[in-house]
N, C-alpha and C positions, 0 to 999 in steps of 0.2 A: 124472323130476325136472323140474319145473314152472320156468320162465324169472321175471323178475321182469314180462316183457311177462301172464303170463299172470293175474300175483292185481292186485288192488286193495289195494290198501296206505295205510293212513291212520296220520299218526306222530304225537303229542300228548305237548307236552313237560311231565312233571309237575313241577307246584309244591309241593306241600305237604312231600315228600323229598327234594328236589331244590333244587341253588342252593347249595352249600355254597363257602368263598372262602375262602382261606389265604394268608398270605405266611411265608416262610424266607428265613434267609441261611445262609452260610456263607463259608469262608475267613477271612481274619485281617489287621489292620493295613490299608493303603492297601487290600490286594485283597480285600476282604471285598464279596460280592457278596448280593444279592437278589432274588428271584422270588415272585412270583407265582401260585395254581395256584385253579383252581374244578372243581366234578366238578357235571356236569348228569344228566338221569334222560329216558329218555322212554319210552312205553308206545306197541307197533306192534302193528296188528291188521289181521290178511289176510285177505279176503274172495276168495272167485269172482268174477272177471268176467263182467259179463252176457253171456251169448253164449260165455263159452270152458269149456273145459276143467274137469271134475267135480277137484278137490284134496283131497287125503287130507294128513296129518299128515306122512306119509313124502316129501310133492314137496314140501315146506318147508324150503329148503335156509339156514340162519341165515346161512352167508357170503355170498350174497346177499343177502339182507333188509338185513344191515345195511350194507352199501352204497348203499341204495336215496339216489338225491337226497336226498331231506327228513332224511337224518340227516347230520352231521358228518362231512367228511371231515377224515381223520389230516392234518397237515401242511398245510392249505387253506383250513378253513373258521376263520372268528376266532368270539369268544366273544360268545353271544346268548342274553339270559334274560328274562324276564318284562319286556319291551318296553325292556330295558337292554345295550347294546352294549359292549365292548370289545376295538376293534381290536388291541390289540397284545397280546391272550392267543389263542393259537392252539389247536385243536384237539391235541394229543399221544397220545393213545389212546382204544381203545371197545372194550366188549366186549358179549356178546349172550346173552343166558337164554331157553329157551322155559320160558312160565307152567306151574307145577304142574298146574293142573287145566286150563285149555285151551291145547291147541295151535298153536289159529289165532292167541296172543298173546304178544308176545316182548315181552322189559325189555332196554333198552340203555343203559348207564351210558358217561358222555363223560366222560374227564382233558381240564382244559385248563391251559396253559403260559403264562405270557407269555414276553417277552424278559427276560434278564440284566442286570442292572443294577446300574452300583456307586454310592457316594453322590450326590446333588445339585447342583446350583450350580455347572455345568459352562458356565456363562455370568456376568457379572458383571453384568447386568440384571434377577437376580430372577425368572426365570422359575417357573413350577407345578415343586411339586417331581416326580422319577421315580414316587414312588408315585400322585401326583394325580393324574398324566398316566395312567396305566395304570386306574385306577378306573373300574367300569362308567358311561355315563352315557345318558342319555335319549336311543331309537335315531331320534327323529323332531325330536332339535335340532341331528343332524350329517347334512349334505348329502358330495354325491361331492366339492363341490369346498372341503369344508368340511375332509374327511380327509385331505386335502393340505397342512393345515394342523396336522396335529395331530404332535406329536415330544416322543419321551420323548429327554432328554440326560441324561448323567452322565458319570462318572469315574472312574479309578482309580491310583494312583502306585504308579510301581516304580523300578526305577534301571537308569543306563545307567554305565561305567565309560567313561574314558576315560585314555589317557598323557598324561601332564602333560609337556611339553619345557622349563615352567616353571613355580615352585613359590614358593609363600611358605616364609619361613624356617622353623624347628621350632616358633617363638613364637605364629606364625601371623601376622605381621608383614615387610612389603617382598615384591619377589620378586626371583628369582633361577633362572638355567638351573636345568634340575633331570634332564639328560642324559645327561651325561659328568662324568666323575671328574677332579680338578685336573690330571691325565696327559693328557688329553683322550680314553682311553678311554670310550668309550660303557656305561652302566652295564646289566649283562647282564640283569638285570628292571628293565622300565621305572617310571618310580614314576606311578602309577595313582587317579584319583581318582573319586569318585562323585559322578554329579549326578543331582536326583530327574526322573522320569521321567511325565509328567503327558498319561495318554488321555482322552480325550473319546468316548463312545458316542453314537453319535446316530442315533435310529434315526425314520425317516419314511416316508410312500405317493406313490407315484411312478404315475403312467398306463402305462406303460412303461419297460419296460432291455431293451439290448439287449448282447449279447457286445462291439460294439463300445465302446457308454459305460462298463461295466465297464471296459474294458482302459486306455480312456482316464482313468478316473478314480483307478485303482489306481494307488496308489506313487506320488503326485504331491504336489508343495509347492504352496504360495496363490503365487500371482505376484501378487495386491493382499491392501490392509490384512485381514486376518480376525481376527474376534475379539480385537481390541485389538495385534495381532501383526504385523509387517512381512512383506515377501517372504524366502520361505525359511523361517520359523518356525513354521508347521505344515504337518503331514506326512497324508494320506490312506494307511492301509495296505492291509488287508484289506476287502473290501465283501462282507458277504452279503447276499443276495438270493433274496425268497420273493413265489411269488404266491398271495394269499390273497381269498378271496372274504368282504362283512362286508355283513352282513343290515342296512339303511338303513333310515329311515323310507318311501323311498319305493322301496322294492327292494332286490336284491343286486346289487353293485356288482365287479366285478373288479379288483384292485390289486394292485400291486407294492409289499412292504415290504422296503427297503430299510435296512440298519443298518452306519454307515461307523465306521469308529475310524479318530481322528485323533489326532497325537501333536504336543505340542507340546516343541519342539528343547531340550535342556536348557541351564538359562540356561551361557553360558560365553564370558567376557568375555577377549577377546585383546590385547593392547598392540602396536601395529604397533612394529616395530622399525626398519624402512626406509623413508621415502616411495614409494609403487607397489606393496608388498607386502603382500598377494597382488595381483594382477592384478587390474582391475576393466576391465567390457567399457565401451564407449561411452564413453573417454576420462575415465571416474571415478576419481578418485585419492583412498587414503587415507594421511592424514598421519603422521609418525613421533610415538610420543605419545599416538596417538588410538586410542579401546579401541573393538574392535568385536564383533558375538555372529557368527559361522558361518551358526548356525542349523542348518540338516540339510545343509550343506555339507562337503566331507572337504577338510582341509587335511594335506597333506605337507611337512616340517621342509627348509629350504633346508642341507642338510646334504650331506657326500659328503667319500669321499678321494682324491677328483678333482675338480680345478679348471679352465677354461679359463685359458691365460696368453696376455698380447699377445706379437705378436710384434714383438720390435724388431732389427732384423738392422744390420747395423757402414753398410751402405751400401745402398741402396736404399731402395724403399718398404716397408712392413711389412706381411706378409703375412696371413692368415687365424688367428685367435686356435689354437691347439695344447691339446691337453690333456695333461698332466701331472698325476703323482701328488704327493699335499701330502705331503711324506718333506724331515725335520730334516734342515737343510744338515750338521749335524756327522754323528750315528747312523743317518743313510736310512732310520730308522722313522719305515713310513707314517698318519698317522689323519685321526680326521675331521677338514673345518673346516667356514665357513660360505661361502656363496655366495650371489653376487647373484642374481636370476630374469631379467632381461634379458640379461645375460651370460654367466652362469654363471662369471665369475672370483669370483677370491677375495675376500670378506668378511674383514678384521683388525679386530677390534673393539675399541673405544677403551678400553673397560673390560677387565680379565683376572679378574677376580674369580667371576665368575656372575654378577654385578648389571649393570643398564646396558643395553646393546646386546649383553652377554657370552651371548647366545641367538636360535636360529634365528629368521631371520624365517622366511615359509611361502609357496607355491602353494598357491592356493586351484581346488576344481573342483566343479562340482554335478552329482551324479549322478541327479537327481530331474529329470523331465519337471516342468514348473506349468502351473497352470491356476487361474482363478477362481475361486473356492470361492463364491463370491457369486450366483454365477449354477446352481447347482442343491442347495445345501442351505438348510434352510427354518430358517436361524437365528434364533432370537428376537430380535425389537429391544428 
């Protein structure tokens, strides 16, 4: 069995069969997604080496051959056709025929893929839509540092639930706790709302990743403005990452594609209920009154059937705040109430109704590392 060191091998990509380009979707409603697919053709013929080894039909081993350089590799090489490029449709399979009548000539047919995509206009500037972005174009008017430039973005909505501690009425009008039962039993399924849930794909070529900037970029919020969005309102989740080789006007170029989904925080507008609640760092205060969004923040209900009490003793000084359980001075049945975050004593809210102050305020915490988003994805201006 003959090495690929031993033949000569010349690979020519055919035109006239060859070159065919599809798009499908599938899926439904917000998650209806899109692809992209072309099938190439090429004609390989092996010759002796001057100087080596006499080859018969039987050292022609096709699993070889079709690995040879000049043909596509599965998962590596991107899509390259009659002097027309597109990066972001990747090689996905090949398969390999020896010719009927000679031996020494095999047909190798190339599946190519692009990336997944859901609709458009995943920026508010107008951007090429996903499909343009993905379209073959002229492989001698995109340079290496041209492809660093180049990104397919899009979208897709889904929903995220969350418990509501406060609720507008049945009418859909005012709001009110939405917690506990006028007993101040906690209501045993929480009442639960939906808000839409809105991904960004954005997929780009990077010179390098490393395990590190993966880790660092995964699971993090913007600490500045992105995309029209404050800190904490969008969220990096998953990053894949491919490196991929793309036939250039002036060579082949090695690169890393990169494709981040980000999520942006479902909108959800809070009413502070107490001045300083939640906690804000750096001596930032929000007012009672004043509505603010989380974003991918977790807030927890200042709620509990335990409260700190002062302590006030007949003579002396008063000692260190005690905790006791909040249990009716007549029945010693215990339930919940509300509580301050600096103290942890008791909240008595002026209103008894549900309306008003009659609902927790919150501890706020962020479970999300940030980072800049500014400085390593290639958003459109």
């Amino acid at each position: 069995m003959a090495l690929l060191s031993d033949m000569d091998i010349t690979v020519c990509q055919r035109r006239v069969d060859s070159g065919s380009y599809k798009q499908s979707g599938g899926g439904s409603g917000g998650q209806r997604k899109t692809k992209m697919s072309a099938k190439t053709k090429y004609l390989v013929v092996v010759a002796e080496k001057s100087g080596g080894p006499t080859l018969t039909q039987s050292d022609l081993n096709p699993l070889l051959i079709i690995n040879h350089p000049s043909i596509p590799r599965i998962g590596r090489t991107c899509y390259s056709f009659g002097g027309l490029i597109a990066p972001f449709l990747l090689c996905s399979n090949k398969t390999i025929d020896r010719d009927a009548e000679n031996p020494f000539v095999f047909h190798v047919s190339a599946d190519w893929e692009s990336i997944e995509f859901g609709v458009g206009g995943g920026n508010e500037n107008g951007s090429e839509s996903p499909e343009e972005a993905i379209e073959p174009k002229p492989e001698d008017e995109i340079t290496a540092g041209d492809l660093e430039k180049e990104i397919v973005v899009s979208f897709t909505t889904s929903s995220q639930e969350f418990v509501r501690y406060e609720s507008p009425y049945w009418n859909g009008q005012g709001s009110r706790q939405s917690w506990k039962l006028p007993t101040g039993t906690p209501f045993q399924d929480p009442v639960v709302t939906k808000s839409p849930l809105i991904t960004i794909s954005l997929t780009q070529f990077e010179d390098d990743i490393t395990l590190e900037k993966l880790e660092t970029r995964s699971y993090i919020v913007n600490s500045e403005d992105w995309n029209g969005r404050g800190f904490g309102q969008w969220m990096i989740s998953d990053i894949e990452a491919t490196e991929v080789t793309v036939n250039l006007g002036d060579g082949e170029v090695e690169k890393w594609r990169l494709t981040y989904n980000i999520h942006l925080a479902p909108k959800h507008d809070i009413e502070c209920i107490v001045t300083g609640e939640p906690k804000l760092f750096g001596g930032l205060q929000l007012q009672s009154g004043e509505f603010y969004n989380p974003g991918w923040a977790t807030l927890r209900p200042l709620v509990d059937t335990f409260y700190k009490k002062e302590d006030t003793p007949p003579t002396g000084p008063p000692g260190p705040d005690y905790l006791v359980p909040n249990a009716d001075e007549k029945t010693g049945y215990v339930e919940a109430c509300y509580i301050y975050e600096a103290t942890g004593r008791k909240r008595t809210p002026t209103s008894t109704d549900g309306t008003g102050d009659d609902r927790p305020s919150y501890m706020g915490f962020m479970p999300f590392r940030s980072a800049d988003f500014n400085e390593f994805l290639n958003w459109p201006e």
